[in-house]
C-alpha positions as a Markdown table, in Angstrom:
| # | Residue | x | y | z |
|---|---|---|---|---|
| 1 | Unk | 79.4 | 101.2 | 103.6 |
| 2 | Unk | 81.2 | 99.9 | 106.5 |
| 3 | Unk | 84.7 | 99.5 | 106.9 |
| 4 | Unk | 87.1 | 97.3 | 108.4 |
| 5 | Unk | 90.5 | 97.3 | 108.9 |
| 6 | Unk | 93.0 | 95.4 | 106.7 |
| 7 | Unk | 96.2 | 95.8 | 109.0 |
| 8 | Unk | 98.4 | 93.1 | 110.0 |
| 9 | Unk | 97.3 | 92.4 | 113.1 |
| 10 | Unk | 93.7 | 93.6 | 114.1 |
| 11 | Unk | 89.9 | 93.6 | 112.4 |
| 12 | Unk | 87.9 | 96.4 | 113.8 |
| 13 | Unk | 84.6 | 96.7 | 112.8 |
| 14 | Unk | 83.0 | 100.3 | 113.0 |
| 15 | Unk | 79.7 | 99.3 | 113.2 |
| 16 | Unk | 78.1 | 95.8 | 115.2 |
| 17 | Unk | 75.6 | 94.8 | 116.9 |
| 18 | Unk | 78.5 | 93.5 | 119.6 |
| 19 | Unk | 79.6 | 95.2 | 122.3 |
| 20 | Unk | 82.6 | 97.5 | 121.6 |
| 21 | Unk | 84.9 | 95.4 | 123.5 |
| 22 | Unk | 84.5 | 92.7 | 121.7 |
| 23 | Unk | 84.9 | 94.5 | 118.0 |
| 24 | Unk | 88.7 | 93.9 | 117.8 |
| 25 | Unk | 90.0 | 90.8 | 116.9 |
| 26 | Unk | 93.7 | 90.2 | 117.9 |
| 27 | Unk | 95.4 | 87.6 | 115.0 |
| 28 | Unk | 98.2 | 86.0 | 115.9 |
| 29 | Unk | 101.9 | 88.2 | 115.5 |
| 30 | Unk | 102.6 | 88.9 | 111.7 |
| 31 | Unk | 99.8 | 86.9 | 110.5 |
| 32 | Unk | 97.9 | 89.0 | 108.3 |
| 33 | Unk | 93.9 | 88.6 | 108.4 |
| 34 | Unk | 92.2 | 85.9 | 106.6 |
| 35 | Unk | 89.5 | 86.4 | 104.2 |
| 36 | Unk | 86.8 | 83.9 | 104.4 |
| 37 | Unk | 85.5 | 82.9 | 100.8 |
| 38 | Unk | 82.4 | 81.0 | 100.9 |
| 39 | Unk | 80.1 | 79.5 | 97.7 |
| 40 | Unk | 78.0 | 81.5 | 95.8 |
| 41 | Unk | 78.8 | 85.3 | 97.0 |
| 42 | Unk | 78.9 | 88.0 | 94.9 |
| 43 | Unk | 81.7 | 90.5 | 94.9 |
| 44 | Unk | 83.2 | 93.9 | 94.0 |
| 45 | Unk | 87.0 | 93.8 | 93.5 |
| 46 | Unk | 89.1 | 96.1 | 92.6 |
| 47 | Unk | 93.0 | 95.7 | 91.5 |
| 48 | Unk | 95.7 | 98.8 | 91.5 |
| 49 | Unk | 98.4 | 98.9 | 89.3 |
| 50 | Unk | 102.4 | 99.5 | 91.1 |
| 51 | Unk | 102.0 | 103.4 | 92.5 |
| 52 | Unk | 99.1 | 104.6 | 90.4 |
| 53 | Unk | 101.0 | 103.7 | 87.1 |
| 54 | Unk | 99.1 | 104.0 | 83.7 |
| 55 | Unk | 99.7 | 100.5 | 82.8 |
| 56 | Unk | 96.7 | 99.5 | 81.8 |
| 57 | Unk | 96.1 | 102.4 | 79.6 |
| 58 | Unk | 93.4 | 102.0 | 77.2 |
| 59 | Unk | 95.1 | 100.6 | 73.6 |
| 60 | Unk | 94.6 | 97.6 | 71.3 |
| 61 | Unk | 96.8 | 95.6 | 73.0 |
| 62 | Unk | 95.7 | 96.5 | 76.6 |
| 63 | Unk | 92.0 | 95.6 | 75.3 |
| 64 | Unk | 92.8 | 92.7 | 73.6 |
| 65 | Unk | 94.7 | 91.2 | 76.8 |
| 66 | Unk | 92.6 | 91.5 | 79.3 |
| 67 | Unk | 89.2 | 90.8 | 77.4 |
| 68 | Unk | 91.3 | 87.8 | 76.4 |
| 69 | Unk | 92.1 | 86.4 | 80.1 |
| 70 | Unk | 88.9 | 87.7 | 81.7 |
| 71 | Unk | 87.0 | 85.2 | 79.2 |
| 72 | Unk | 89.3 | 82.7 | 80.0 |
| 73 | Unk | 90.0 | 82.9 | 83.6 |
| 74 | Unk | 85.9 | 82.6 | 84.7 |
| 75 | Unk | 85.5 | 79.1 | 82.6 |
| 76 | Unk | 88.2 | 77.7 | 84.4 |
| 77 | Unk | 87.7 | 78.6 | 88.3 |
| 78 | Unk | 83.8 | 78.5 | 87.5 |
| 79 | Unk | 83.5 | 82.7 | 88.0 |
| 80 | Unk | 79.9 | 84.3 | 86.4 |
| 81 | Unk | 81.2 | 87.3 | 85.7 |
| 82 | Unk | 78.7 | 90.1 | 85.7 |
| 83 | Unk | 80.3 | 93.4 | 84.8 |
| 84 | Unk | 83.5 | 95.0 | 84.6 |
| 85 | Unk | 85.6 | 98.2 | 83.7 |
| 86 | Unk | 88.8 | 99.0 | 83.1 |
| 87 | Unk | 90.8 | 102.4 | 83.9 |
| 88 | Unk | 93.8 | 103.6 | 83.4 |
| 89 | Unk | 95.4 | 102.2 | 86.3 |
| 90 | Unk | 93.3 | 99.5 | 88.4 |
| 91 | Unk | 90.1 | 97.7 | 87.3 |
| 92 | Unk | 86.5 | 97.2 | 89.1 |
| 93 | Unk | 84.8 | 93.6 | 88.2 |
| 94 | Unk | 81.5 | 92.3 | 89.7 |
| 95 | Unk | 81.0 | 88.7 | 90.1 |
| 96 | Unk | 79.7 | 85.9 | 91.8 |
| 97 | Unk | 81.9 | 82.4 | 92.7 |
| 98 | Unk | 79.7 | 79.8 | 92.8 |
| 99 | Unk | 82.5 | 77.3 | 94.0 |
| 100 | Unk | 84.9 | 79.8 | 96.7 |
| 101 | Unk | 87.5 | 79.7 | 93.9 |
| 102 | Unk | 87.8 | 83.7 | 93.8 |
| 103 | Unk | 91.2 | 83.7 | 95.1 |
| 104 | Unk | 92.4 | 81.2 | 92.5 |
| 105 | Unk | 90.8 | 82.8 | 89.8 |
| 106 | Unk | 92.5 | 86.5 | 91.3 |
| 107 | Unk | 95.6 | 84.9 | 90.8 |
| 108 | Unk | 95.3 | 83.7 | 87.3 |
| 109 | Unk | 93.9 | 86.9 | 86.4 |
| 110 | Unk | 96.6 | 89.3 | 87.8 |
| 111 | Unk | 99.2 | 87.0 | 87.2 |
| 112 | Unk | 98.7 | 86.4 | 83.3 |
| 113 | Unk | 97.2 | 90.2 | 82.6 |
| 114 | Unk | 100.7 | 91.5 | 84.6 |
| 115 | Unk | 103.1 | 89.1 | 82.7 |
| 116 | Unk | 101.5 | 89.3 | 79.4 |
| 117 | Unk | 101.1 | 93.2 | 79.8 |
| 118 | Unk | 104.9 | 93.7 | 80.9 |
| 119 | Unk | 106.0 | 91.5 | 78.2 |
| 120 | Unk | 104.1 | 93.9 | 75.7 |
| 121 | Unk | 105.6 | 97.0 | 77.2 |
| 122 | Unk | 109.2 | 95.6 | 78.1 |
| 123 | Unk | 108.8 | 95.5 | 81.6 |
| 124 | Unk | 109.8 | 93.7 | 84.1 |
| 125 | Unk | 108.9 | 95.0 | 86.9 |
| 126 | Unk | 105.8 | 95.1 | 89.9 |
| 127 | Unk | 102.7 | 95.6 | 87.9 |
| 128 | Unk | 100.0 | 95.4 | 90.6 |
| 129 | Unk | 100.2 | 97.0 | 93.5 |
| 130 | Unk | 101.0 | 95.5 | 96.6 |
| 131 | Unk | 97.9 | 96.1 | 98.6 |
| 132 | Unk | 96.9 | 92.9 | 96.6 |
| 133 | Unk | 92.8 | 93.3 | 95.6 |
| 134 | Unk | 90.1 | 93.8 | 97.6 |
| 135 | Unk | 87.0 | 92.3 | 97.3 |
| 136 | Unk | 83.8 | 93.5 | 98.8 |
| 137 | Unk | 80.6 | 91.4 | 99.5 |
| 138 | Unk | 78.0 | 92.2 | 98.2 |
| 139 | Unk | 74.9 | 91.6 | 100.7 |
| 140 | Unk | 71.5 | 92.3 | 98.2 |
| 141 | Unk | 70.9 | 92.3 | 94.9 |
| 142 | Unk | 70.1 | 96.1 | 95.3 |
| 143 | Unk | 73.8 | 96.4 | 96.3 |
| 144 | Unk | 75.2 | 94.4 | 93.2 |
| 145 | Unk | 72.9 | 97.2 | 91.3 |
| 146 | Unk | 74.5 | 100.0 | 92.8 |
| 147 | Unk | 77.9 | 99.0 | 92.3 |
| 148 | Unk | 77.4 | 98.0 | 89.6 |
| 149 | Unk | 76.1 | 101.3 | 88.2 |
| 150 | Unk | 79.7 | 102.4 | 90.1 |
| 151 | Unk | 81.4 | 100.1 | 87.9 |
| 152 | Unk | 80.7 | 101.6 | 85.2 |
| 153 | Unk | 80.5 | 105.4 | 86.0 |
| 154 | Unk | 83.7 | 105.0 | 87.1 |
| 155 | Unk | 85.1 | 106.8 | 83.8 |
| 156 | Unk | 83.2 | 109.9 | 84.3 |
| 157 | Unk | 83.3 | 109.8 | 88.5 |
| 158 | Unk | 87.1 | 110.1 | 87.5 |
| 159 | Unk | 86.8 | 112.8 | 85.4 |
| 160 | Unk | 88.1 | 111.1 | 82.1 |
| 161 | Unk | 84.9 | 111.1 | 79.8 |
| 162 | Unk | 81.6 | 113.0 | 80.0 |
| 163 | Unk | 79.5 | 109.6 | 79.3 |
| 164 | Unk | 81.2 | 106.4 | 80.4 |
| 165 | Unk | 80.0 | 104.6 | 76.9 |
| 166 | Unk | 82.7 | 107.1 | 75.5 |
| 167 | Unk | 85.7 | 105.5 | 77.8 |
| 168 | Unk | 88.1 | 103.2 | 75.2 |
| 169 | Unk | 88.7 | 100.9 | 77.8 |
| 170 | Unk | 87.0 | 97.8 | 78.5 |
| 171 | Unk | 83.7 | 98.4 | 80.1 |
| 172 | Unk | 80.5 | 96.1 | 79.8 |
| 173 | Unk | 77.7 | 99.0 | 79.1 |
| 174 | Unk | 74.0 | 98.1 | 80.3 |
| 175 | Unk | 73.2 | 96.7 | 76.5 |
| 176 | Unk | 75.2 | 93.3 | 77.7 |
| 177 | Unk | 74.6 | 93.2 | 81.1 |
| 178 | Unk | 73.0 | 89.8 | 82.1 |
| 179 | Unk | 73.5 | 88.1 | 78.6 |
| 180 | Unk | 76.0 | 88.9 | 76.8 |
| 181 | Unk | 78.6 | 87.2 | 75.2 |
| 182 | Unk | 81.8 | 88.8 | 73.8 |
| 183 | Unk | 84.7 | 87.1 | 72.0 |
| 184 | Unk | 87.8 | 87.3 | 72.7 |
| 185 | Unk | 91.3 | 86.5 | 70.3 |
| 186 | Unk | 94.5 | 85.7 | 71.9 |
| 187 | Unk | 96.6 | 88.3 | 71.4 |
| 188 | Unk | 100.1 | 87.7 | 69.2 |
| 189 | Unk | 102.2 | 88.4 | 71.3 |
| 190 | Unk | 103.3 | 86.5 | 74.7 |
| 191 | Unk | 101.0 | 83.3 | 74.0 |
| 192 | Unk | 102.3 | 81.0 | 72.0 |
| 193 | Unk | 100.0 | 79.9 | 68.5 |
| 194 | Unk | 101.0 | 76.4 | 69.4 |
| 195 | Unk | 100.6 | 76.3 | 73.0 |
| 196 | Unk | 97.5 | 75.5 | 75.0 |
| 197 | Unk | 95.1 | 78.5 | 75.4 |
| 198 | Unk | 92.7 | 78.7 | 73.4 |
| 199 | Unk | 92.5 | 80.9 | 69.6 |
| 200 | Unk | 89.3 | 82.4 | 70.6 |
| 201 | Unk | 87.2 | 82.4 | 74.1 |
| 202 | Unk | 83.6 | 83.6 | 74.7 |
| 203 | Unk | 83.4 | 85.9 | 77.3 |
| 204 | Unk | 80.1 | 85.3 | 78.8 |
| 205 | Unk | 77.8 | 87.9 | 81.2 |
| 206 | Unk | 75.6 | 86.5 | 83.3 |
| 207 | Unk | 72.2 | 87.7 | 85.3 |
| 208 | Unk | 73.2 | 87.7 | 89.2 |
| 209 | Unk | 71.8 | 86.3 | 91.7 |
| 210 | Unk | 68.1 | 87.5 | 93.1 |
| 211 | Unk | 67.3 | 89.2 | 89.6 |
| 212 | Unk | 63.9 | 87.7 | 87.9 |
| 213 | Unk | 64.5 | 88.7 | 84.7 |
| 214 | Unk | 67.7 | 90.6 | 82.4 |
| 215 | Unk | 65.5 | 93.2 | 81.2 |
| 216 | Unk | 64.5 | 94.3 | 85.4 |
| 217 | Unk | 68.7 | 94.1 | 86.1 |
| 218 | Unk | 69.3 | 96.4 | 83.3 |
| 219 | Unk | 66.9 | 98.8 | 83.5 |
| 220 | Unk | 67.7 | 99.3 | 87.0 |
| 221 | Unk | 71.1 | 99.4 | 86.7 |
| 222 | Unk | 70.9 | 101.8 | 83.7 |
| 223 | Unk | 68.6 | 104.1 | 86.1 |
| 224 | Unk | 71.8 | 104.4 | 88.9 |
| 225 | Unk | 74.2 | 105.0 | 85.8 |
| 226 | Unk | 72.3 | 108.2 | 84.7 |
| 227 | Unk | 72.3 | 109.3 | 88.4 |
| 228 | Unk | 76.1 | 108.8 | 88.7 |
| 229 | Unk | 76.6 | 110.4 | 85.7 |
| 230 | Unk | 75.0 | 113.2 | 86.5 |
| 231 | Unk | 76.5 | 114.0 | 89.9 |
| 232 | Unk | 80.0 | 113.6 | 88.2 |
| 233 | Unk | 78.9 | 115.8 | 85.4 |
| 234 | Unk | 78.0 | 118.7 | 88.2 |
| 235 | Unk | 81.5 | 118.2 | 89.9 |
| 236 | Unk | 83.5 | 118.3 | 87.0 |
| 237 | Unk | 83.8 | 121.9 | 85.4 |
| 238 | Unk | 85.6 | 119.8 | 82.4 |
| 239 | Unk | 87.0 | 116.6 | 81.5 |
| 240 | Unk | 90.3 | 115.0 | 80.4 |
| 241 | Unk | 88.8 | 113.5 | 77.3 |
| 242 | Unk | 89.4 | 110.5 | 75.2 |
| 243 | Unk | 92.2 | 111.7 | 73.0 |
| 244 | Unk | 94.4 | 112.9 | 76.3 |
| 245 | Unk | 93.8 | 109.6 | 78.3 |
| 246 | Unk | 94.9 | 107.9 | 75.1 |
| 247 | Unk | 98.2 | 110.6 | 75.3 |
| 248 | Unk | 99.1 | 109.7 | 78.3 |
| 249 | Unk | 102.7 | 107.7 | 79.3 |
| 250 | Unk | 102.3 | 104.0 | 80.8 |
| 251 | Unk | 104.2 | 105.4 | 83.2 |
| 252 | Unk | 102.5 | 108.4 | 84.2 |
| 253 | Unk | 100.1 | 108.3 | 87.4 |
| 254 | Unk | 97.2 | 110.8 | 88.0 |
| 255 | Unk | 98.4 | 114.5 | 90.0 |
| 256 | Unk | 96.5 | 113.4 | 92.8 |
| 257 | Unk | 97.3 | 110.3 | 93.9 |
| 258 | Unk | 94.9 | 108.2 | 95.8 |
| 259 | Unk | 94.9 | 108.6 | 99.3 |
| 260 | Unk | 97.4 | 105.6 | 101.3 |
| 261 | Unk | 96.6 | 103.7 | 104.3 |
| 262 | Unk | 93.2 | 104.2 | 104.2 |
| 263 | Unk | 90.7 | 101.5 | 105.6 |
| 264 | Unk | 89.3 | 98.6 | 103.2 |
| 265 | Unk | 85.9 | 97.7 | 102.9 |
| 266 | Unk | 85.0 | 93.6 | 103.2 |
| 267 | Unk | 81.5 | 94.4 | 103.3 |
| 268 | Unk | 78.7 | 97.0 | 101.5 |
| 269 | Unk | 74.9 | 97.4 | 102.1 |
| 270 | Unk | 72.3 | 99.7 | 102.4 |
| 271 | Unk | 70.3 | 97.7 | 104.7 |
| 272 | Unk | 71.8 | 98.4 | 108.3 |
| 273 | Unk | 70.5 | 94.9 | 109.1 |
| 274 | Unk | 72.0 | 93.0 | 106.2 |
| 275 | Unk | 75.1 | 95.1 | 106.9 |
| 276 | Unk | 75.2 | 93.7 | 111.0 |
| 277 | Unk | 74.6 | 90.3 | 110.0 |
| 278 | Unk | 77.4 | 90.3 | 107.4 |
| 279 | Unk | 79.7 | 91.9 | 109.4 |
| 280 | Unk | 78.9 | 89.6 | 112.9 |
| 281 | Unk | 79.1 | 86.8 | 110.4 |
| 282 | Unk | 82.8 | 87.9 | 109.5 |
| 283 | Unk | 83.4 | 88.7 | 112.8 |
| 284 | Unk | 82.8 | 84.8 | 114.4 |
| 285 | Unk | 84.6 | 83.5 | 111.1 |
| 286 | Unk | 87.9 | 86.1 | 112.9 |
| 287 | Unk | 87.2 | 84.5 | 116.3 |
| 288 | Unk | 86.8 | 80.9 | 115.3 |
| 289 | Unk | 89.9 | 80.9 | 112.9 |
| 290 | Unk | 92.0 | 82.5 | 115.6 |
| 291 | Unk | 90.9 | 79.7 | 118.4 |
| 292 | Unk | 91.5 | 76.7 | 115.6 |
| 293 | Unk | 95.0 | 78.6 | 114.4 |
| 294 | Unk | 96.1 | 78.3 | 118.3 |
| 295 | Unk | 95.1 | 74.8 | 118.4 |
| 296 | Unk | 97.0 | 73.9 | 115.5 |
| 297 | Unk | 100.4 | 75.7 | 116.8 |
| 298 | Unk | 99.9 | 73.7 | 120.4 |
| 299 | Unk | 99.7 | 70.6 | 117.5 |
| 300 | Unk | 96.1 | 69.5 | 118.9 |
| 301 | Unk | 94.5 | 66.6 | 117.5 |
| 302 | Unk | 91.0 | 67.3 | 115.6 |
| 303 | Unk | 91.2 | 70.9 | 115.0 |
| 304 | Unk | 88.7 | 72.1 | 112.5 |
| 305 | Unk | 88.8 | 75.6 | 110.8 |
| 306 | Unk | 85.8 | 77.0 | 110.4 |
| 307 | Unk | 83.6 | 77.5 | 106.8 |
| 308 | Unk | 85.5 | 79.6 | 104.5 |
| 309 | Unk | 89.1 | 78.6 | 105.3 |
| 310 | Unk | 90.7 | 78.7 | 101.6 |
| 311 | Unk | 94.4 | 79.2 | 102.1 |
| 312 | Unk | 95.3 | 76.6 | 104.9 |
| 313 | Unk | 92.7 | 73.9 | 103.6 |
| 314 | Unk | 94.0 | 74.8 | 100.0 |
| 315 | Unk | 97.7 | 75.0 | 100.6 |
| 316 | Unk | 98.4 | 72.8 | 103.6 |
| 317 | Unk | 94.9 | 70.3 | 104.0 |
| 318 | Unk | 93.3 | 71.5 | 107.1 |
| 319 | Unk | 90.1 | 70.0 | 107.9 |
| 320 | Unk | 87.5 | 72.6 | 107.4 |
| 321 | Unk | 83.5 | 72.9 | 107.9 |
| 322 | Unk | 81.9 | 71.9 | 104.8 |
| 323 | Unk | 85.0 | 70.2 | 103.3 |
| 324 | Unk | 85.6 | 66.4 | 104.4 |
């Protein structure tokens, strides 16, 4: 996996087919980097809760509120949601946007799951952390298997349960990958009976992209689940079990907290090539933003922001490859 940085003011690839001179990308002064969201790519993201908290502790109401929005929030912002879990304290989806809505659809999700959550618990504090989410692209379908088959070994690579089908969290087990449909109830409390989400929503899994048939998605996926499993099951001498992740305060955080300030990924793939591409890709989308943002401050006529502009076109109506 290749990293980039996600710092205010630079993007420095560690790996490019560019010379090294040219892999750092100066942004303007206190303009943090853009993220170029294009149709149709296919994601890992991954959401922290406010300092490691266990606010998303596995529960009823927990379960119920999340399923709840994440059937909701993909029928809206057009998201084909392909497989998810649920920790303690942040969550890991795989999905593909079809229409560059991901950031819309982030903010529904995290919003509502955070305010309904809080509301629950009596909170009214951060619930997310403020890194904000990243999401990771996903170059080949063989890397949407293998983090997929991350996804959900994520309960045992933590430690928590010896098989990730024993984690009583939200997690989409191989048996629904590509097809399957779960309902989901609004919960009691924080939506209104009379208001306008719906009673019930469908939560729906769908095959990704560059798979011929469920069965060959599954099976495949199932085979790097085992694998996962196993290594995690060689590290671990024991493991925290259901009944003391279920023990555990809201407000408690794991006695290792995750390492800060570490580098962000934007792009994963085990072919070096698709890996180049993707990141040389990124990498003009940097410099091409950077020359229209200048344009724009000098208040030039006809600037154009390159494919993959979501804040400025959505926000503020920038012309924009692709759109108008």
């Amino acid at each position: 996996m290749v990293r980039g940085s996600d710092g205010p003011d630079v993007i420095t690839f560690k790996e490019s087919a560019a010379p090294a001179a040219a892999r750092i990308l100066p942004l303007p002064p206190g303009m943090t980097a853009p993220r170029q969201v294009l149709p149709g790519v296919t994601y890992l993201v991954t959401r922290r809760c406010v300092e490691g908290q266990f606010l998303l502790r596995p529960g009823d109401t927990t379960n119920e509120t999340f399923l709840y929005v994440l059937a909701v929030g993909p029928r809206r912002y057009h998201i084909r949601l392909h497989a998810f879990c649920v920790l303690s304290n942040h969550y890991h989806l795989v999905y593909t946007d079809p229409k560059a809505q991901m950031p819309a659809f982030q903010q529904y999700l995290d919003s509502l799951v955070a305010r309904a959550l809080n509301a629950a618990l009596g909170r009214d504090d951060h619930f997310w952390s403020v890194d904000g989410y990243n999401a990771v692209t996903l170059c080949a379908p063989e890397d949407v298997v293998d983090k997929t088959a991350y996804v959900l070994a994520n309960p045992v690579a933590a430690g928590l349960v010896e098989q990730a089908r024993m984690w009583p969290g939200l997690w989409s087990g191989p048996e629904v990958l590509g097809d399957g449909r779960l309902t989901a109830h609004r919960p009691r409390h924080f939506f209104a009976s009379d208001g306008e989400m719906p009673k019930t929503e469908v939560l729906e899994l769908t095959l990704p992209p560059g798979f011929s048939s469920v069965t060959a998605f599954r099976e495949t996926v199932e085979c790097g689940l085992a694998e996962r499993e196993s290594a995690a099951r060689r590290t671990f001498r024991r493991f925290l079990g259901v009944k003391k992740v279920l023990a555990q305060r809201v407000t408690g955080r794991p006695a290792e907290p995750a390492p800060r300030g570490t580098l962000r990924p934007r792009v994963a793939s085990r072919d070096k090539s698709l890996r180049i591409a993707a990141l040389e890709q990124l990498r003009a989308f940097l410099g091409a933003y950077r020359e229209a943002w200048a344009r724009r401050r000098k208040k030039l006529a006809g600037v154009v922001f390159p494919a993959g502009t979501y804040q400025l076109r959505v926000e503020h109506g920038v012309a924009c490859v692709g759109y108008g």
